[in-house]
C-alpha positions as CSV (number, residue, x, y, z in Angstrom):
1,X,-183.4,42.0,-56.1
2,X,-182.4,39.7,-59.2
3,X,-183.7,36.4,-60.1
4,X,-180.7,33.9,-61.5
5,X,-181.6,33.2,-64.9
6,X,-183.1,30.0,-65.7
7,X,-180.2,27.5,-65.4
8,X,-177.4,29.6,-63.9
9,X,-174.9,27.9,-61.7
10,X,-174.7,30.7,-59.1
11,X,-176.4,33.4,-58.3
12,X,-174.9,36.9,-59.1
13,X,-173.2,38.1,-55.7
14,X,-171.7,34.6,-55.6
15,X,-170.4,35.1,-59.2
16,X,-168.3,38.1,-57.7
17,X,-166.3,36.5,-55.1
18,X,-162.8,35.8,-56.1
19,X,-161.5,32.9,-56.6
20,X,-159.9,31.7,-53.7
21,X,-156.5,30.3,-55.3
22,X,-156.4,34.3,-57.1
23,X,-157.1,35.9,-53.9
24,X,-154.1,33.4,-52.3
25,X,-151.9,33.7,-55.0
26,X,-150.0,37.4,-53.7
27,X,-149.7,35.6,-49.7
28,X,-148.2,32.5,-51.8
29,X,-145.7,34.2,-53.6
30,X,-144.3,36.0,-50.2
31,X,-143.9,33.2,-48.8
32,X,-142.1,31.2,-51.1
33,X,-140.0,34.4,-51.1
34,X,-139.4,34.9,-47.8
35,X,-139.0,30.9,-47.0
36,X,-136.1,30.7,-49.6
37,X,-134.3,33.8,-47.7
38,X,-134.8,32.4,-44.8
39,X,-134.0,29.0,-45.5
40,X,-130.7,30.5,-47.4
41,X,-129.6,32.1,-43.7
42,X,-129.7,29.4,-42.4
43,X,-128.0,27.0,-44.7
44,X,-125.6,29.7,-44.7
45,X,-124.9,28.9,-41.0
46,X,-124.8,25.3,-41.1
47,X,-121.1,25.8,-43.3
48,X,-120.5,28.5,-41.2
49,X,-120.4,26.5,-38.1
50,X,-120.9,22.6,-39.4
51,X,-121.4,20.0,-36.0
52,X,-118.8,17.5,-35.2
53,X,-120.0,14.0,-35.3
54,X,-121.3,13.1,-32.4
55,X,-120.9,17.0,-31.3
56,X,-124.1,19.2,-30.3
57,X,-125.2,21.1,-33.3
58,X,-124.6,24.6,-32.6
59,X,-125.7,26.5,-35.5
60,X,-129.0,24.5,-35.4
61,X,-129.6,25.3,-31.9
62,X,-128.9,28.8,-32.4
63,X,-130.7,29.3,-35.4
64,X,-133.7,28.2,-33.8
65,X,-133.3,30.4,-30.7
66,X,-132.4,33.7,-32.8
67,X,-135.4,32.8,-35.0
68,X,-137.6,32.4,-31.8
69,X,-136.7,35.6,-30.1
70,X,-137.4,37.5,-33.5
71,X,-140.5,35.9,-33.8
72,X,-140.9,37.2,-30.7
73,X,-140.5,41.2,-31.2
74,X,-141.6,41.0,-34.7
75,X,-145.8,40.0,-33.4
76,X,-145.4,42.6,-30.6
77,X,-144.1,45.1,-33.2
78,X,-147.2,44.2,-35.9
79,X,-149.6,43.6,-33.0
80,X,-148.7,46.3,-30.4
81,X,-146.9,49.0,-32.4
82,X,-147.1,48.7,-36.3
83,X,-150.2,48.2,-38.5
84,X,-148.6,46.4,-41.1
85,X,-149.2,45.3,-44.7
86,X,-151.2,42.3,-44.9
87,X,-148.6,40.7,-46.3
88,X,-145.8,41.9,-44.0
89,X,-146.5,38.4,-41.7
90,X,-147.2,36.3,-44.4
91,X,-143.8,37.3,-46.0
92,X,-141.5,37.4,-42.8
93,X,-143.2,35.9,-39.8
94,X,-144.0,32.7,-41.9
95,X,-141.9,33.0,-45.0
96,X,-138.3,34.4,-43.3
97,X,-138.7,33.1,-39.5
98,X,-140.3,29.6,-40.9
99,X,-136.9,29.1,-43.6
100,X,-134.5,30.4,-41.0
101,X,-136.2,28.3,-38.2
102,X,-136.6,24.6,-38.7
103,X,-138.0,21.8,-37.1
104,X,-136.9,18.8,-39.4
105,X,-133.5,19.6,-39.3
106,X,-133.3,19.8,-35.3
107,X,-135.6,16.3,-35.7
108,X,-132.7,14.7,-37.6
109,X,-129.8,16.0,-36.0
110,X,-131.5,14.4,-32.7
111,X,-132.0,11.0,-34.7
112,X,-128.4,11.3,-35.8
113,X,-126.9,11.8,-32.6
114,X,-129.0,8.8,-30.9
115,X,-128.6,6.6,-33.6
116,X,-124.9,7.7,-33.5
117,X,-124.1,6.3,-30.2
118,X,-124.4,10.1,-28.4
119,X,-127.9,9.7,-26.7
120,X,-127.2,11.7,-24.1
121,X,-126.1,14.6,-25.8
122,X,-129.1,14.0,-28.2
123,X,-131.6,14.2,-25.5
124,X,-130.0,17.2,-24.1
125,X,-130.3,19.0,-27.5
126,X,-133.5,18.0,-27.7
127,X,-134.0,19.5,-24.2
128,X,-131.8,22.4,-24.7
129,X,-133.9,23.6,-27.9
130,X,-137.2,23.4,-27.1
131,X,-136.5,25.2,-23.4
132,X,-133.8,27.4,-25.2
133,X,-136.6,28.7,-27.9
134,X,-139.4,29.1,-25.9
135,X,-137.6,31.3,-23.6
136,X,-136.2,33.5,-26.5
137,X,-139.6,33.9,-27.5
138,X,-141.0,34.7,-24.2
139,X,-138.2,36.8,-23.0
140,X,-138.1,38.7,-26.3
141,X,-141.2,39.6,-26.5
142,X,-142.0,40.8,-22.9
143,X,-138.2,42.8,-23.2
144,X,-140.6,44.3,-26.5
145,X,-143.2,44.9,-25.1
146,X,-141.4,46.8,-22.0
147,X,-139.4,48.9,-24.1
148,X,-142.6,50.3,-26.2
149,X,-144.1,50.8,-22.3
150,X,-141.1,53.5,-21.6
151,X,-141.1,55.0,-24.9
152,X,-144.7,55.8,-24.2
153,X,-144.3,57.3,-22.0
């Protein structure tokens, strides 16, 4: 065993450890990557199919439910099926899914449409979504998860 030298900072096996801004740098980097794909997708939607005023926001709600049910095959895939990269989740489960997906703008098209004089058909988006995306998720990944079960077999 060593002995630190007389006024050493840290001892040697903590000198060793990297840095832990180095070691994040690489899970950084995909997901910047993969949140400005993601995010491009979807902005790439909204002109596809832009809302009315007052309108439900289609693409929005779509968006999220499409992002949902792939969130929901891609963790049985990596989980189940597919031992992955380390930074295969990083990169698309948070980087792609979370810039395709989003949260703030399905807050602000909510606010829009009660501010807007539409309540009702903001409260049923807000609804719609929320029940809409937790179902894709479900749905998709127990339909995963029963495929892989037949080819199994």
């Amino acid at each position: 065993m060593t002995v630190p030298e007389a006024g050493s900072v840290r001892a040697p096996a903590e000198a060793a450890r990297p840095s832990p801004r180095r070691g994040q740098g690489p899970v950084v980097a995909v997901v910047a990557l993969g949140g400005a794909i993601g995010a491009v997708g979807r902005y790439a939607a909204s002109l596809r199919w832009p809302a009315e005023a007052g309108g439900f926001p289609w693409a929005t709600f779509w968006t999220n439910v499409v992002g949902c049910a792939v969130i929901g095959v891609f963790m049985v895939v990596i989980t189940d099926v597919w031992a992955a990269h380390p930074l295969v989740r990083p990169f698309f489960g948070t980087g792609v899914l979370g810039g395709f997906t989003t949260f703030s703008t399905y807050a602000v098209d909510v606010q829009r449409l009660v501010d807007g004089g539409h309540p009702r058909t903001g409260l049923a988006y807000l609804a719609a979504t929320l029940l809409a995306a937790l179902a894709a998720v479900w749905c998709a990944a127990t339909a995963a998860r029963r495929v892989l079960r037949r080819r199994r077999r």
